[in-house]
Backbone bond lengths (Angstrom), bond angles and torsions (degrees), N, CA, C in turn:
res aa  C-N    CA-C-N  psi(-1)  N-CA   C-N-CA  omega(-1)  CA-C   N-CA-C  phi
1 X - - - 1.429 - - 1.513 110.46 -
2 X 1.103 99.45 138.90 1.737 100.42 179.99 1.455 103.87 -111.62
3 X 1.171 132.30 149.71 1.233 165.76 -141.50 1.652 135.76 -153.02
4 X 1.571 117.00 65.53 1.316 131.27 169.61 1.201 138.91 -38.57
5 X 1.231 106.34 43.28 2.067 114.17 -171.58 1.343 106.56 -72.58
6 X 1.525 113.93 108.84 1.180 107.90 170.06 1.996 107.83 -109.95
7 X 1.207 112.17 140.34 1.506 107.19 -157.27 1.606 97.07 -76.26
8 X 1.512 136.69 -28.35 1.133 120.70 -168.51 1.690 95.62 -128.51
9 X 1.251 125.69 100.90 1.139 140.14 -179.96 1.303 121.82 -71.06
10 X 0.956 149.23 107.45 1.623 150.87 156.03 1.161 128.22 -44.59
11 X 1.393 116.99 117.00 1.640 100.15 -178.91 1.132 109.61 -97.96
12 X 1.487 114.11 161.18 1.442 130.78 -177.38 1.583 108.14 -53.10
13 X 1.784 85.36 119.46 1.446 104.62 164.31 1.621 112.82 -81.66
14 X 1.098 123.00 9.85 1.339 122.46 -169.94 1.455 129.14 92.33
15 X 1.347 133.87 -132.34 1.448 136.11 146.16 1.590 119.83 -84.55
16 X 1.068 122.80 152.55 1.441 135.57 175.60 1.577 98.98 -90.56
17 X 1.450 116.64 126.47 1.097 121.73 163.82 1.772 131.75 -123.61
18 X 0.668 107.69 114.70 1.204 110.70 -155.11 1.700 115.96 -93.21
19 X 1.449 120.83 115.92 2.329 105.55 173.67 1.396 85.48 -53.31
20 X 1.385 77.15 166.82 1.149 134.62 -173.57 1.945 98.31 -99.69
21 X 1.150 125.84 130.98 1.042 132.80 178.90 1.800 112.90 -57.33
22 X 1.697 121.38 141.50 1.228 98.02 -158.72 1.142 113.53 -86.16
23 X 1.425 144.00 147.27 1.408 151.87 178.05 1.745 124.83 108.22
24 X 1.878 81.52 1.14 1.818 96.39 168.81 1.388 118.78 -85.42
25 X 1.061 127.90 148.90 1.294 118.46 163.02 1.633 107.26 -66.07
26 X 1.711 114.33 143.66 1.587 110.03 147.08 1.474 113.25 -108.85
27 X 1.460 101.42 150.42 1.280 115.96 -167.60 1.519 128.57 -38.75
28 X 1.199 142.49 107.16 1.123 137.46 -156.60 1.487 131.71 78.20
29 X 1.591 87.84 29.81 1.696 98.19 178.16 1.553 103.40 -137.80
30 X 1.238 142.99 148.17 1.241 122.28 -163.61 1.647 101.84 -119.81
31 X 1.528 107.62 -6.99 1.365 127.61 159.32 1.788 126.67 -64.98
32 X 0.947 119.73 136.79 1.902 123.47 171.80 1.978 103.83 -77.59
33 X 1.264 107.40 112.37 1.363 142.43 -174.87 1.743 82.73 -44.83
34 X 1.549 114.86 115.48 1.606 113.83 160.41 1.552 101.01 -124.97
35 X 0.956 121.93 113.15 1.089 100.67 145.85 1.561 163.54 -114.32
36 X 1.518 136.15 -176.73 1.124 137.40 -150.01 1.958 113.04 -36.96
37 X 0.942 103.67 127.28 1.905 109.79 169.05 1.631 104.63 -54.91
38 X 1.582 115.98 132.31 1.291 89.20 162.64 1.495 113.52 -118.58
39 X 1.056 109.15 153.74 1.690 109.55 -165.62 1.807 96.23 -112.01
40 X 1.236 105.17 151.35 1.263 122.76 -145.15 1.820 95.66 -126.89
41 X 0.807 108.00 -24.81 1.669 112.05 171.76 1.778 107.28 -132.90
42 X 1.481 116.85 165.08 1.562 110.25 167.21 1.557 112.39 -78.11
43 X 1.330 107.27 155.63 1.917 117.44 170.00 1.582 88.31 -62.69
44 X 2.055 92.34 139.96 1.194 89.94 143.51 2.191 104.99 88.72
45 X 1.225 111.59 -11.63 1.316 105.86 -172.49 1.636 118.68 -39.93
46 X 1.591 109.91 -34.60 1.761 106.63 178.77 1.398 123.29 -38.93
47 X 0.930 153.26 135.83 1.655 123.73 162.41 2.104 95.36 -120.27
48 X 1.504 90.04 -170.87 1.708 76.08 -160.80 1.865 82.19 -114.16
49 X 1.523 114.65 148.85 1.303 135.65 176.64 1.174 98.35 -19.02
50 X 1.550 128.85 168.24 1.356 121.40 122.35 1.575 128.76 -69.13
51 X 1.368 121.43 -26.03 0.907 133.39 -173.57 1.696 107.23 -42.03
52 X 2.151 87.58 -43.56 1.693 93.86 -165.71 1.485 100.10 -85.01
53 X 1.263 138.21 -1.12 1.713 127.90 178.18 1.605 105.60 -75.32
54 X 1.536 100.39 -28.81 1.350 108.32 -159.80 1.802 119.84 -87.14
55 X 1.003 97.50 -24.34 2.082 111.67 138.29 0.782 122.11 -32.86
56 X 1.804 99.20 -68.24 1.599 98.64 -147.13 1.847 85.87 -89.42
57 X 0.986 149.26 -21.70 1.329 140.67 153.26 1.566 123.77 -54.68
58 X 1.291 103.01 -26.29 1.515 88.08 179.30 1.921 99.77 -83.85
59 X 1.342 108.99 -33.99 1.211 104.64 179.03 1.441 132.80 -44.20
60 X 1.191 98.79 -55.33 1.370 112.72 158.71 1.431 123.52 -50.53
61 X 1.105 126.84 -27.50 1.455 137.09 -177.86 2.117 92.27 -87.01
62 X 0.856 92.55 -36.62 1.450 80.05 -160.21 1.720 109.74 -76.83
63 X 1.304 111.97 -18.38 1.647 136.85 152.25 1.570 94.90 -29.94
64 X 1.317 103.75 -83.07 1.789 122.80 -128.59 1.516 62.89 -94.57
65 X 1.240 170.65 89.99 1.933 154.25 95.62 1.712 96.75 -133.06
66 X 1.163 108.20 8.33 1.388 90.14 -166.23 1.996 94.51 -82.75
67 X 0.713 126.62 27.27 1.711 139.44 172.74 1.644 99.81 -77.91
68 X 1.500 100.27 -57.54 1.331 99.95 167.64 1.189 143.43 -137.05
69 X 1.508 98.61 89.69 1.196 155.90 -128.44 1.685 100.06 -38.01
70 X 1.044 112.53 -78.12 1.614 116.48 169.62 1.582 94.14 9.10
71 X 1.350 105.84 -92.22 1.516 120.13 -156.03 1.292 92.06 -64.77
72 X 0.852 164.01 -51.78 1.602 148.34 -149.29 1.810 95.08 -84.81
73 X 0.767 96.40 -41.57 1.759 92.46 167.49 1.210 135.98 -50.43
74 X 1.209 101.10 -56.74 1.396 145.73 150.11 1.963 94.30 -26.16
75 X 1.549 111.43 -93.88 1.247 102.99 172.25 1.231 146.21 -51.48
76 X 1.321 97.94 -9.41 1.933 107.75 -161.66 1.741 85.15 -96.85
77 X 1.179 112.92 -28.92 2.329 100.51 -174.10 1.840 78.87 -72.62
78 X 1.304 118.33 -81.70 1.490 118.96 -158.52 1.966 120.38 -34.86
79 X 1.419 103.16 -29.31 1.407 115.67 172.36 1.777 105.17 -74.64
80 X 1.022 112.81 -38.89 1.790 119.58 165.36 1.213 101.81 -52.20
81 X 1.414 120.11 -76.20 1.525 132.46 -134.29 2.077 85.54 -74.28
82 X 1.353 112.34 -46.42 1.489 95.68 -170.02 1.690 120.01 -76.34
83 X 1.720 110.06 -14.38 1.607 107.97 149.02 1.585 139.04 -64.34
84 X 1.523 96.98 -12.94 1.589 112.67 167.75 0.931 102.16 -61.75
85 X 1.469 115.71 -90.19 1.327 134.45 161.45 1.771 125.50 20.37
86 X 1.667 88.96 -78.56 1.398 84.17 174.57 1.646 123.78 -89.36
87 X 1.584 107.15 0.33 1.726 99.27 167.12 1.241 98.22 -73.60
88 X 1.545 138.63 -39.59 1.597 117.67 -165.95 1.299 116.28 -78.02
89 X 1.848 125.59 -11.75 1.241 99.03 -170.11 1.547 97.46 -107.83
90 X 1.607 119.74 15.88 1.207 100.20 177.38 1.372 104.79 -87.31
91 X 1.569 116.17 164.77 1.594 137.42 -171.15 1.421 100.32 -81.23
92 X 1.456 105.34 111.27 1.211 129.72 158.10 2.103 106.95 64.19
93 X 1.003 102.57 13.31 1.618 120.78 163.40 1.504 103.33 101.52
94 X 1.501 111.17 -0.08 1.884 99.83 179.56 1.507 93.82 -70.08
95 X 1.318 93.27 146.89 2.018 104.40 176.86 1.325 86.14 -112.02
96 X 1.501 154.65 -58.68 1.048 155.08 -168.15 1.576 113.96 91.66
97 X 1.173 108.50 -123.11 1.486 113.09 165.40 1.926 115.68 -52.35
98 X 1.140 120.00 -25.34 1.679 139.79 -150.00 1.833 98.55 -84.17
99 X 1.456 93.24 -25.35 1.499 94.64 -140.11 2.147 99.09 -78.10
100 X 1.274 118.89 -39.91 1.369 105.95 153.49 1.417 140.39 -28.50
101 X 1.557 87.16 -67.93 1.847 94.97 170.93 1.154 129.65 -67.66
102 X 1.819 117.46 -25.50 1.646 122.21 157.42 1.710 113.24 -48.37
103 X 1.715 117.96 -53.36 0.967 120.43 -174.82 2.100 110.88 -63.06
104 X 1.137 118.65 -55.98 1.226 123.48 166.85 2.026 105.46 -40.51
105 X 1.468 115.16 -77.05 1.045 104.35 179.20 2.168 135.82 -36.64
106 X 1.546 100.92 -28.60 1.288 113.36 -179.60 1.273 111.06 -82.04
107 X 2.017 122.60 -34.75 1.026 138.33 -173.85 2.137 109.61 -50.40
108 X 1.825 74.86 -71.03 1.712 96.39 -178.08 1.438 116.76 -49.42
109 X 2.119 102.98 -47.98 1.170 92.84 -175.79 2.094 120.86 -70.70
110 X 0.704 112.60 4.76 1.735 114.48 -175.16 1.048 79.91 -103.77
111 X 1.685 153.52 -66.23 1.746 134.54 -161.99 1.563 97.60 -54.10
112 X 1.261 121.81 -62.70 1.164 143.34 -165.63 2.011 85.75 -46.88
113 X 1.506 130.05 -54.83 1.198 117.17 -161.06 1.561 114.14 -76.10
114 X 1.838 113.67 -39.76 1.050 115.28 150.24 1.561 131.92 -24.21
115 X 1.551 105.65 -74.95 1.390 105.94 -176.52 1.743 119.30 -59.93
116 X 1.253 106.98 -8.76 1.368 102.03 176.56 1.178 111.13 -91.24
117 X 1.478 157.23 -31.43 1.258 174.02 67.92 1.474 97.58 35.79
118 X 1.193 136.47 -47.69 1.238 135.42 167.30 1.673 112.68 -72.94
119 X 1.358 126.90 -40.18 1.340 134.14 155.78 1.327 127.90 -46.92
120 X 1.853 105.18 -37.88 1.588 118.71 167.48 1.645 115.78 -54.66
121 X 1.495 98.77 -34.57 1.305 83.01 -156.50 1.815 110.56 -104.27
122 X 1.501 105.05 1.32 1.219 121.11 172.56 1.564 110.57 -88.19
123 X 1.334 134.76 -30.32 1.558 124.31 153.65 1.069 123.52 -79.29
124 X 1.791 113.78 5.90 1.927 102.28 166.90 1.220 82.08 -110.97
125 X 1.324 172.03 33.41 1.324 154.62 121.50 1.553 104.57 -62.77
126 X 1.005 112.17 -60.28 2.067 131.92 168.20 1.238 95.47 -45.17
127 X 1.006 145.13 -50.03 1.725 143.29 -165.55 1.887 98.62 -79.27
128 X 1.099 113.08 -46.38 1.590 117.74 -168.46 1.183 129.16 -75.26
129 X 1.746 96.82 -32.71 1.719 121.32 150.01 0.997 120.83 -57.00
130 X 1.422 128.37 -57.14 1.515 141.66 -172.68 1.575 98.66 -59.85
131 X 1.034 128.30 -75.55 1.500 129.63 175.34 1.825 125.10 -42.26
132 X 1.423 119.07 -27.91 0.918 109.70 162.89 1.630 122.47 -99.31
133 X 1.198 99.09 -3.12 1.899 102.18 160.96 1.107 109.80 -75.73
134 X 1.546 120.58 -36.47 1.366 102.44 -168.13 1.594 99.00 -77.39
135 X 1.240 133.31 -34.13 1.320 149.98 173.31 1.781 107.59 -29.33
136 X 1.308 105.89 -84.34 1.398 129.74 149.58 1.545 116.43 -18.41
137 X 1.468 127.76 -60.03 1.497 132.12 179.10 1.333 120.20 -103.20
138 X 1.101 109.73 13.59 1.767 111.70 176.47 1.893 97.85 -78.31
139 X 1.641 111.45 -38.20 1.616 84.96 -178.97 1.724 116.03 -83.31
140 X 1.498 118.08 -21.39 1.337 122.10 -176.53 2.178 99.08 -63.54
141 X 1.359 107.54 -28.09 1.648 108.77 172.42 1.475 119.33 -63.14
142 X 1.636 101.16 -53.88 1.200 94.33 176.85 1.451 146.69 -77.17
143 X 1.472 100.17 2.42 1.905 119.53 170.47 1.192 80.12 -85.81
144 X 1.767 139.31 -66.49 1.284 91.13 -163.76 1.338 144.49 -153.59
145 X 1.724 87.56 89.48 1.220 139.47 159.87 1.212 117.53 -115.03
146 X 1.173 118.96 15.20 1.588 105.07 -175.44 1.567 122.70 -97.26
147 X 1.725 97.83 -22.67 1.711 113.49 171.90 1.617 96.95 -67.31
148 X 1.384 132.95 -41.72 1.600 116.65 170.44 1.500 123.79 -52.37
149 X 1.565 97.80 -30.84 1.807 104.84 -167.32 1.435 114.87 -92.84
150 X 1.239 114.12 17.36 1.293 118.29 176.55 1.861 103.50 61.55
151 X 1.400 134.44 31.01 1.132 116.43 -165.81 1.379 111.30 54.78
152 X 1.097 149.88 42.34 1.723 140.72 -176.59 1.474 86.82 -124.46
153 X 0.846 165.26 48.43 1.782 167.06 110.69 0.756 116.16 -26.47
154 X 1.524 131.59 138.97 1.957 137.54 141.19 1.569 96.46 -159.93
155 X 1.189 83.72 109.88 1.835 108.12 178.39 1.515 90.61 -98.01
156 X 1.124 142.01 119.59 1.954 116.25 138.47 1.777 104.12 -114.60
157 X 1.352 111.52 120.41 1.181 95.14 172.58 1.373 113.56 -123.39
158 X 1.052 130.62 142.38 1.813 137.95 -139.87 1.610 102.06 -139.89
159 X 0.972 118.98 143.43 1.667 116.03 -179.60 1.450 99.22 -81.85
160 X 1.615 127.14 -14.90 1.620 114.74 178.46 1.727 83.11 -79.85
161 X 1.009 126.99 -71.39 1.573 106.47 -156.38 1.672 123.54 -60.83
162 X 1.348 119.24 25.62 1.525 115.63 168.10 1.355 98.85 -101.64
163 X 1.276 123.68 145.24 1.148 152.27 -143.73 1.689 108.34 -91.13
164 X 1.457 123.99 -13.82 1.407 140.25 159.42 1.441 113.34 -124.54
């Protein structure tokens, strides 16, 4: 009788199963066995600066404030100045991931600078009007208002004493 002592025994891994070579059918599939790609890095690893989100965010900001104007101004140079920024320090002009939001950020910020410059100059027209209407109707007010005021009036209003 022979006798197979092996000192460190293996236990059952179960059945061996083996693919199927690729472009065969397996049984009960009417498809050729491919299988899965494997990818070796993630999709997509670039991501884009902050430098470049922060453009195209200020740009946008400088859009929707440019009413009053300051601040939209304000945002629309800084939405410029940080799309400079990242065209000069990228290598050899690839922006990569950057390069959308640079373009968005430069876009918005120049509408964004426009409309504020255009906003500038529509509340000093509004300011220049307003001051000479009131200029203009301060004496047509005070005839008549003056039967309410008992005569007790003294308006003088002078273009040195307004305050701009």
């Amino acid at each position: 009788m022979e006798f197979n002592q092996n000192p460190n025994p293996q236990p059952s891994q179960g059945p061996s199963y083996q693919q199927p070579p690729q472009g065969q059918y397996q049984q009960g599939y009417s498809q050729p066995y491919q299988p899965y790609p494997q990818y070796s890095s993630p999709i997509n690893q670039n991501k884009p600066s902050g430098m470049a989100i922060a453009s195209m965010v200020l740009g946008i900001c400088s859009i929707f404030f440019s009413a009053g104007f300051i601040t939209g101004l304000i945002c629309a140079i800084l939405a410029i100045v940080f799309a400079g920024k990242v065209t000069k320090q990228a290598p050899g002009g690839n922006l990569g991931a950057s390069q959308n939001f640079v373009k968005a950020g430069k876009i918005c910020g120049i509408v964004g600078l426009v409309f504020s410059i255009l906003f500038a100059i529509l509340w000093t027209i509004l300011i220049i009007a307003t001051v000479l209407f009131i200029q203009e109707a301060t004496p047509y007010l005070v005839d008549e208002l003056s039967p309410y005021l008992n005569g007790n009036i003294d308006i003088q209003i002078s273009a040195t004493s307004l305050p701009f």
